[in-house]
MIDOSE-1310 file (N, C-alpha, C; in nm, 2 decimals, decimal comma, always signed):
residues 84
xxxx	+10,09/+11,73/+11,60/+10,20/+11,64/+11,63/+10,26/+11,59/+11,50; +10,34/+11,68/+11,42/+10,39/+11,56/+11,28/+10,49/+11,58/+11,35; +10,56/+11,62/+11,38/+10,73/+11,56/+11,41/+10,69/+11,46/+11,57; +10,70/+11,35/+11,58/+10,76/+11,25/+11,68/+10,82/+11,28/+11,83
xxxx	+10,72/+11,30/+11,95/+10,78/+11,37/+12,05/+10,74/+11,27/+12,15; +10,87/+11,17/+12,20/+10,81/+11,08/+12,30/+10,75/+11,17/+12,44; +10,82/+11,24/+12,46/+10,75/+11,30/+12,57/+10,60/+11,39/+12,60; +10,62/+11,43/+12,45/+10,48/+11,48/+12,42/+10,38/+11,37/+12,41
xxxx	+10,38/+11,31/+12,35/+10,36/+11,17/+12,29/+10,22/+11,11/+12,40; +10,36/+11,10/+12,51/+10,33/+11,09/+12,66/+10,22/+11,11/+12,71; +10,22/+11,25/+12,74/+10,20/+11,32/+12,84/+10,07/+11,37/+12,75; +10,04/+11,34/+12,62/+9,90/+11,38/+12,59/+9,81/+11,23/+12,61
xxxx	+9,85/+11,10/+12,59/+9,81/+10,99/+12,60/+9,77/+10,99/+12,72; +9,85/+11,04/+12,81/+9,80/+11,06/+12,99/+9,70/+11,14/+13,02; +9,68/+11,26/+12,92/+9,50/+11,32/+12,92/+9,42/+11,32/+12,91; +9,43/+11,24/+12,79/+9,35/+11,16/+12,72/+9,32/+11,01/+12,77
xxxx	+9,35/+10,95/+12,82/+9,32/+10,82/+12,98/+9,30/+10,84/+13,03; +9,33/+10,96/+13,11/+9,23/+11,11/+13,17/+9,11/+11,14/+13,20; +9,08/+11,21/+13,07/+8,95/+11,21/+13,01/+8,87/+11,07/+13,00; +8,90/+10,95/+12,91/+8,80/+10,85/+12,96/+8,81/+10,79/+13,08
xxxx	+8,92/+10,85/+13,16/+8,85/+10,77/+13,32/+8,71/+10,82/+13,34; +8,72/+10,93/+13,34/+8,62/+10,99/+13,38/+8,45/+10,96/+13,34; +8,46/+10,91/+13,22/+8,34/+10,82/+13,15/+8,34/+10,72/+13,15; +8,47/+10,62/+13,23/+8,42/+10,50/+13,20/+8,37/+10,45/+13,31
xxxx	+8,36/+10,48/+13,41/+8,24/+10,46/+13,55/+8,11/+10,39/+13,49; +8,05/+10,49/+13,36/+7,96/+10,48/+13,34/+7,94/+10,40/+13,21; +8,05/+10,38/+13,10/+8,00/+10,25/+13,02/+8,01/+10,13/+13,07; +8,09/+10,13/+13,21/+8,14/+9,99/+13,26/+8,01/+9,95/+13,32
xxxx	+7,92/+10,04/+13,37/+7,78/+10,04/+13,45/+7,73/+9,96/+13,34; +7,70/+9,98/+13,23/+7,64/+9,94/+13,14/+7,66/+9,84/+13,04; +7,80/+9,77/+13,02/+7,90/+9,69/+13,01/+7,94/+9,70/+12,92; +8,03/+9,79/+12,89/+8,09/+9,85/+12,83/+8,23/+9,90/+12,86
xxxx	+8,33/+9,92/+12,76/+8,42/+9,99/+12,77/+8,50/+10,02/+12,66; +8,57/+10,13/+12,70/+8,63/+10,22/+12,59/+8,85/+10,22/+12,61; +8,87/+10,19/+12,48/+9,02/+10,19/+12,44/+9,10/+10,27/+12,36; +9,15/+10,35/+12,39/+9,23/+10,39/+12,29/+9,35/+10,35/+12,21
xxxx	+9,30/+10,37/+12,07/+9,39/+10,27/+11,98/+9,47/+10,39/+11,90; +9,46/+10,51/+11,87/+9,59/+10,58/+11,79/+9,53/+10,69/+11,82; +9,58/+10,86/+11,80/+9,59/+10,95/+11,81/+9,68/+11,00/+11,64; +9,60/+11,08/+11,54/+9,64/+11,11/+11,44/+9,74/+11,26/+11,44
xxxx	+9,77/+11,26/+11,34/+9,87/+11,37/+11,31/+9,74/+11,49/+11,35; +9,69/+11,49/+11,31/+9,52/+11,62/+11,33/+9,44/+11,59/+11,40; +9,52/+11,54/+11,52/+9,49/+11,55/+11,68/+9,30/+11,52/+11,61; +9,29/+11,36/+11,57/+9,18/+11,26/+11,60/+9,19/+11,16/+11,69
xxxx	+9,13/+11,16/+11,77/+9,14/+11,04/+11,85/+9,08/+10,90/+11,81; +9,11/+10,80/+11,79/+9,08/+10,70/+11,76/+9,05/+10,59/+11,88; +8,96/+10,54/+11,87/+8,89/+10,45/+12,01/+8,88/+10,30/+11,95; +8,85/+10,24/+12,08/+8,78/+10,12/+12,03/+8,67/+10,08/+12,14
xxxx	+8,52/+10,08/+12,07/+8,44/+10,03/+12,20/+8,42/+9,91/+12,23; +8,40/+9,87/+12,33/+8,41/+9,74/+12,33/+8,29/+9,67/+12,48; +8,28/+9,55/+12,46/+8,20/+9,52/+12,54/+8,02/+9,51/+12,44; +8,01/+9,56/+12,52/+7,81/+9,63/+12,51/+7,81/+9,75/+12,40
xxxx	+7,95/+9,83/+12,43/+7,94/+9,95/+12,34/+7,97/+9,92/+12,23; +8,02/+9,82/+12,18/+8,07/+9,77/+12,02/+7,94/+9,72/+11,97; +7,84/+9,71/+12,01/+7,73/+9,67/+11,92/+7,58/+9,74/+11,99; +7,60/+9,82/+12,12/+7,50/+9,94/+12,10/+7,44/+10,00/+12,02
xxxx	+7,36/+10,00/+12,01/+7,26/+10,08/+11,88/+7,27/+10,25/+11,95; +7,33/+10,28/+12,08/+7,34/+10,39/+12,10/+7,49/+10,47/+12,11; +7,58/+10,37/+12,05/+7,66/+10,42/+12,06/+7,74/+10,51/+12,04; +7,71/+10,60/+11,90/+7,73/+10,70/+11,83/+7,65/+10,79/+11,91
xxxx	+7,58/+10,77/+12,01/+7,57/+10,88/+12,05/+7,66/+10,92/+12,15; +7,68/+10,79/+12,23/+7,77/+10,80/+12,34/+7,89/+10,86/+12,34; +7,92/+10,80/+12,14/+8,08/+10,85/+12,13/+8,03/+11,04/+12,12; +7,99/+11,08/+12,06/+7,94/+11,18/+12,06/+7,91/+11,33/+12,18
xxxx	+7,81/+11,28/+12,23/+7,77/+11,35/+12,33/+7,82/+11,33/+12,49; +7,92/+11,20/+12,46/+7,96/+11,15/+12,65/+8,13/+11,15/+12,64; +8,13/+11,09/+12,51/+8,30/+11,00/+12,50/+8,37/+11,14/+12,45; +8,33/+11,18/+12,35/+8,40/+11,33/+12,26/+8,41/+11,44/+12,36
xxxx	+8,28/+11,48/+12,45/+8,30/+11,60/+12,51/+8,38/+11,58/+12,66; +8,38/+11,48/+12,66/+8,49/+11,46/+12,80/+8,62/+11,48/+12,75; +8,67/+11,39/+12,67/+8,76/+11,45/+12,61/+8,83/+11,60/+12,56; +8,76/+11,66/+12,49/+8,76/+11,84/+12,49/+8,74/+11,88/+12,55
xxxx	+8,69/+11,84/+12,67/+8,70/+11,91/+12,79/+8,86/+11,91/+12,87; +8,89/+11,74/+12,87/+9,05/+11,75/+12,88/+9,13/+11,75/+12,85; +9,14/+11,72/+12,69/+9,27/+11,81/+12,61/+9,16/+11,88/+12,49; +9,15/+11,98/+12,46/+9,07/+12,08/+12,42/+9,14/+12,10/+12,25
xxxx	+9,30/+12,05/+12,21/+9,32/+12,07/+12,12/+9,29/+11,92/+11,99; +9,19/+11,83/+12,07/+9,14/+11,76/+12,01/+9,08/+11,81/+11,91; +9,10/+11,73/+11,73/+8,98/+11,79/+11,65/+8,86/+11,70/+11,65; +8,89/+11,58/+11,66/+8,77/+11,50/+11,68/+8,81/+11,37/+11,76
xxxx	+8,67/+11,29/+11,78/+8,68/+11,16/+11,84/+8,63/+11,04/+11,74; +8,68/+10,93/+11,69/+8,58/+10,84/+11,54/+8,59/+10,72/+11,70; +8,57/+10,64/+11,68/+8,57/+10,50/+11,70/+8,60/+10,42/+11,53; +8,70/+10,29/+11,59/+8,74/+10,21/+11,45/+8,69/+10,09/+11,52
C-alpha cells in the first residue's frame, strides 16, 4: 500500500476487523481485548491489547499463535502482526 487508496484502505481494514472478530470471543472470555491502531506501508499490522491482555504475561503468545494466525488466515498478504 504506498500510494493512498481510500477504497483499498477500506476494504482491507474490513478484513482485518474480520479476522479479529473472530478471536475476540475468546480474549473478551478472558478480559481482554484487541484494537487496531495502523496498518504499515509492509502490510504490518499494528494492535493495541488492551484490558487483561495489556499486561498478560501471556500475551506474546496470544499475539503470536491466536491474534497473528487468524489474521493470515484472513488477509494472507499480511507480513506481520507487533502490538504497540
Amino acid at each position: 500500500m504506498s500510494r493512498y487508496d481510500p477504497n483499498l484502505d477500506a476494504a482491507l481494514r474490513q478484513k482485518i476487523e474480520d479476522g479479529l472478530d473472530s478471536i475476540r470471543p475468546y480474549l473478551v472470555a478472558d478480559g481482554g481485548e484487541v484494537q487496531l491502531h495502523r496498518i504499515t506501508d509492509d502490510m504490518v499490522v499494528e494492535l493495541k491489547l488492551l484490558g487483561a491482555c495489556g499486561t498478560c504475561p501471556m500475551s506474546t503468545m496470544t499475539l503470536r499463535a491466536g491474534i497473528e494466525q487468524a489474521l493470515r488466515h484472513a488477509v494472507p498478504q499480511i507480513s506481520r502482526v507487533d502490538a504497540v
